[in-house]
C-alpha positions as a printed Julia matrix, in Angstrom:
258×3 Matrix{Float64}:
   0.0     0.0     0.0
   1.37    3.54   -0.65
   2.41    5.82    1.77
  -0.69    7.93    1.73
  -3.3     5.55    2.31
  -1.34    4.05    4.99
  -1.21    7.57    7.23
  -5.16    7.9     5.93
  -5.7     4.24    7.59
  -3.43    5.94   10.84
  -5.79    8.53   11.12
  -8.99    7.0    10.6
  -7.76    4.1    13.36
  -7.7     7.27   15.22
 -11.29    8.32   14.59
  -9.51   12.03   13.79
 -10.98   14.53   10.98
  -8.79   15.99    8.6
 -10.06   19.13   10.54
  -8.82   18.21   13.71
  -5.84   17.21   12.51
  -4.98   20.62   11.34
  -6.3    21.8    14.56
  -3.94   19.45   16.89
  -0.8    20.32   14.44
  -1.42   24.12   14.72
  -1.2    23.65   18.68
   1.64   21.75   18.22
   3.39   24.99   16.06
   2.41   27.42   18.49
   3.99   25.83   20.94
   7.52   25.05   19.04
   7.32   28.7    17.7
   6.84   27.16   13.99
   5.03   26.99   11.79
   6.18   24.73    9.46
   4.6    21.99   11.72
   1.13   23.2    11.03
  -0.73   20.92    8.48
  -3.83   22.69    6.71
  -6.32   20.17    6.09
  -6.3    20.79    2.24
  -2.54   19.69    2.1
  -3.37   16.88    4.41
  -6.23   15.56    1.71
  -3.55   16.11   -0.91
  -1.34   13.52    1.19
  -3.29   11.04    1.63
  -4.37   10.96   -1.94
  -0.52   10.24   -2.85
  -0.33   14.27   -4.39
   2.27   15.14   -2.07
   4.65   14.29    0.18
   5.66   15.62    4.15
   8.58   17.41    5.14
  10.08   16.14    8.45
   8.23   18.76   10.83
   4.78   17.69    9.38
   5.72   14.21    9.46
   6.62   14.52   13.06
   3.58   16.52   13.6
   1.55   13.49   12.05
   3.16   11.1    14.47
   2.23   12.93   17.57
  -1.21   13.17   16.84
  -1.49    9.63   15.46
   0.55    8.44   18.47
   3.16    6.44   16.24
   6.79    5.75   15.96
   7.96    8.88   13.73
  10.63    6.48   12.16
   7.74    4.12   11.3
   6.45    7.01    9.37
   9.56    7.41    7.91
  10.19    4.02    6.64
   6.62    4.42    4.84
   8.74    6.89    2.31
  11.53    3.97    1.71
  13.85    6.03    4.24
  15.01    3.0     7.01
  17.77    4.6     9.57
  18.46    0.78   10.66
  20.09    0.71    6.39
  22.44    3.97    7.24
  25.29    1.44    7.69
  24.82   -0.57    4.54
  24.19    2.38    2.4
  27.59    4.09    3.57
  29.22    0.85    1.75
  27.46    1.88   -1.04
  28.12    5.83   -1.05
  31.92    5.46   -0.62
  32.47    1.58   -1.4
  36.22    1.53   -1.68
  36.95    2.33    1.61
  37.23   -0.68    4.32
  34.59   -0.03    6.61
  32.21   -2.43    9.85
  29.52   -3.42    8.98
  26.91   -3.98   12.48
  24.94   -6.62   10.37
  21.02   -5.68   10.78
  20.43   -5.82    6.35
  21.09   -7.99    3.26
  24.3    -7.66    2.24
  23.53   -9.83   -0.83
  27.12  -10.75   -0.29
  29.2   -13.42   -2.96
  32.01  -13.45   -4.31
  31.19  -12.95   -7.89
  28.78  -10.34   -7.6
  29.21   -6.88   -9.06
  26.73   -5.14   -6.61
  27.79   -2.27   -4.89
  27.2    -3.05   -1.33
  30.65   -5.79   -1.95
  33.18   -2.99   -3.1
  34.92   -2.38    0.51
  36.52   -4.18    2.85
  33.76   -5.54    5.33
  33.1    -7.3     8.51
  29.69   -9.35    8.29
  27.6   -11.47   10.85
  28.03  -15.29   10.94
  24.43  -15.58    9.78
  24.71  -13.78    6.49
  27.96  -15.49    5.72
  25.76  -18.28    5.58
  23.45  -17.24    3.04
  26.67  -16.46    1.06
  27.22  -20.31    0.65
  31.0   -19.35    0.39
  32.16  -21.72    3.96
  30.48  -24.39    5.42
  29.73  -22.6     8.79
  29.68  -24.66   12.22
  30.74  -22.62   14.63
  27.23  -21.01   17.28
  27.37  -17.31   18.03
  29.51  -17.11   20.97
  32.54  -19.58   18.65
  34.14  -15.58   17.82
  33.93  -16.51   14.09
  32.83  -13.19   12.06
  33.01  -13.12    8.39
  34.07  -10.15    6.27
  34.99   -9.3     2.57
  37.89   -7.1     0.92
  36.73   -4.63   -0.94
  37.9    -3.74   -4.42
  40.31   -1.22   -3.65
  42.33   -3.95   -1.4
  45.18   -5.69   -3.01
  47.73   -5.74    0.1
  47.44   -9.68   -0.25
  47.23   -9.83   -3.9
  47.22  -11.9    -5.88
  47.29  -14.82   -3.15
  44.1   -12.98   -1.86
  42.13  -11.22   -4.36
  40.03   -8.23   -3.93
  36.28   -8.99   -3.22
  36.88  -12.4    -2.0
  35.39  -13.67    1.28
  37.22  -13.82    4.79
  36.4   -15.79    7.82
  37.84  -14.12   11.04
  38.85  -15.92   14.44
  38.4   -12.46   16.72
  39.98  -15.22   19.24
  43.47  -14.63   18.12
  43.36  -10.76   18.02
  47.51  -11.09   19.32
  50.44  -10.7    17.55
  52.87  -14.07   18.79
  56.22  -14.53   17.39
  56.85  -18.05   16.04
  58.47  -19.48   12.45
  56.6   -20.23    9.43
  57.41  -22.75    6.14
  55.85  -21.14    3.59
  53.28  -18.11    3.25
  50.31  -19.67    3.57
  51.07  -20.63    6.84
  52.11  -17.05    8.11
  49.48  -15.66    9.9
  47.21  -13.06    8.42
  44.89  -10.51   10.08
  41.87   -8.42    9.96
  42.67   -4.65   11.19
  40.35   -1.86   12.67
  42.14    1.52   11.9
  40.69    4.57   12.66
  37.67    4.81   10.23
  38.61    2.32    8.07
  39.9    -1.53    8.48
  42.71   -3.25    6.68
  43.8    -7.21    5.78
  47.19   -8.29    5.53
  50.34   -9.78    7.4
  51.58   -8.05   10.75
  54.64   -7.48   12.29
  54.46   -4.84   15.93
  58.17   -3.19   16.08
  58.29   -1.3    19.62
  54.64    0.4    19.32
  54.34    0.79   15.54
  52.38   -2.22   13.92
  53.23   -2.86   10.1
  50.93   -4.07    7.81
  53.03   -6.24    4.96
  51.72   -6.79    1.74
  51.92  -10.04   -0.25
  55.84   -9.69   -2.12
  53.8    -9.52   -5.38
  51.06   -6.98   -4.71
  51.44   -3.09   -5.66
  50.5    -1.49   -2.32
  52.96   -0.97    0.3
  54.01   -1.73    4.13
  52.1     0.72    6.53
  52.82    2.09   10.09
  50.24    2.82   12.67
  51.03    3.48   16.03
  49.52    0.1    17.65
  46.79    0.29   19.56
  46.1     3.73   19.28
  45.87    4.05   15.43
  45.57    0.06   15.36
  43.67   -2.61   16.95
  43.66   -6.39   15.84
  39.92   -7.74   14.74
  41.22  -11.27   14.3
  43.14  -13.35   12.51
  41.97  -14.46    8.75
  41.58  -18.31    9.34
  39.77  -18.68    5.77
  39.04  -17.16    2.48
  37.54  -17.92   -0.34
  38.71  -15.98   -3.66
  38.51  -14.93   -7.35
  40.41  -16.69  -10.32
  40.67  -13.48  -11.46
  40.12   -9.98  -10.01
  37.37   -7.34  -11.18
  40.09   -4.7   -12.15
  43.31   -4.86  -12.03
  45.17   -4.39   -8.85
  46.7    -0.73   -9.86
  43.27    0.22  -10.92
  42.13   -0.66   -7.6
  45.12    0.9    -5.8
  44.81    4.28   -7.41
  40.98    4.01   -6.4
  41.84    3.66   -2.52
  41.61    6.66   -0.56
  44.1     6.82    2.59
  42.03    8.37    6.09
């Protein structure tokens, strides 16, 4: 049902006249000292038809006097505050970013949607519905799942951009210890400070370095650790591409540095 007939339903639940609305809404300007909270009952009419739509004093004016949730209202015009998070990914989607996980984040690893260009953490369920691990670990196991964006190559090419991480938020310390080969060196999902970052790790004193993959084209980077630096977990699975959307100096010159 469109939004108008829905706040005509609202009022008539209410048993109000289009007159007393205007009536109730006028009190309700007088006594913020504006009047652009005051609904005449003509503009009303032209609502509720579908003619028109409310600016957010009249819409809060409406939810007073109907005695509902103003964002309720507010979803009714396809605006959802609980989707700010998800639609940040989309309005600057190169930048690694959290993501809370209330949404569908249609997330796999061969789409080309939007949502998938950054760097992301994810909940365990909606990994799921990605198909991309089999997933046995309950909620308290501190398994999240996230996904490089586009603009990350630090792992390239052994992990491509866009592909699909699993995160152990268990081992969020650095340990010294030897390694055979680099797929056995330990790699790890960072929180910087508005942004997050993948790769290997190395603290020296209180600066943490993150080390790219010997073949990618981004570079080692220094944060003071843990001010400018925390540890998420450590990547303990990934699935990726055969072969990445762009290629990886595209996608470098594309990342913006916060």
């Amino acid at each position: 049902m469109p939004a108008g007939p829905k706040l005509k339903s609202l009022r008539n639940k209410r048993n109000i006249t289009v007159r007393e609305v205007e009536q109730a809404s006028r009190r309700i300007a007088d006594a913020k000292g504006d009047k652009r909270f005051c609904i005449s009952n003509g503009w009303l009419a032209q609502l509720e038809n579908g003619a028109s739509e409310p600016s957010i004093c009249k819409l809060f004016s409406l939810s007073v006097i109907y005695r509902a949730n103003f964002l309720d209202l507010v979803r009714l015009y396809n605006v959802d505050v609980d989707e700010k998070e998800k639609y940040e990914r989309v309005a600057d989607p190169y930048v690694t970013q959290l993501i809370s996980g209330n949404g569908d984040l249609g997330l796999t690893a061969s789409s080309d949607s939007a949502v998938e260009l950054s760097t992301n953490l994810m909940p365990q369920s909606e990994a799921m519905n990605a198909s991309q691990f089999p997933v046995y670990e309950d909620r308290t196991s501190g398994i999240v799942y996230g996904q490089l964006g586009l603009s990350d190559v630090t792992m390239y090419p052994m992990i491509r951009p866009g592909s699909l991480l699993k995160i152990d938020t268990r081992q969020n310390k650095l340990a010294s210890g030897a390694w055979h080969n680099e797929y056995e060196r330990p790699i790890f999902f960072i929180e910087l400070r508005e942004a997050y970052a993948c790769g290997w790790c190395d603290l020296q004193d209180n600066q943490l370095l993150i080390i790219p993959h010997p073949l990618s084209p981004a570079s080692v980077r220094r944060f003071t650790y843990p001010r400018e630096a925390e540890i998420v977990g450590r990547v303990v699975g990934y699935s990726t591409h055969c072969l990445e959307h762009e290629p990886p100096s595209v996608n470098l010159r594309k990342t913006k540095v916060r």
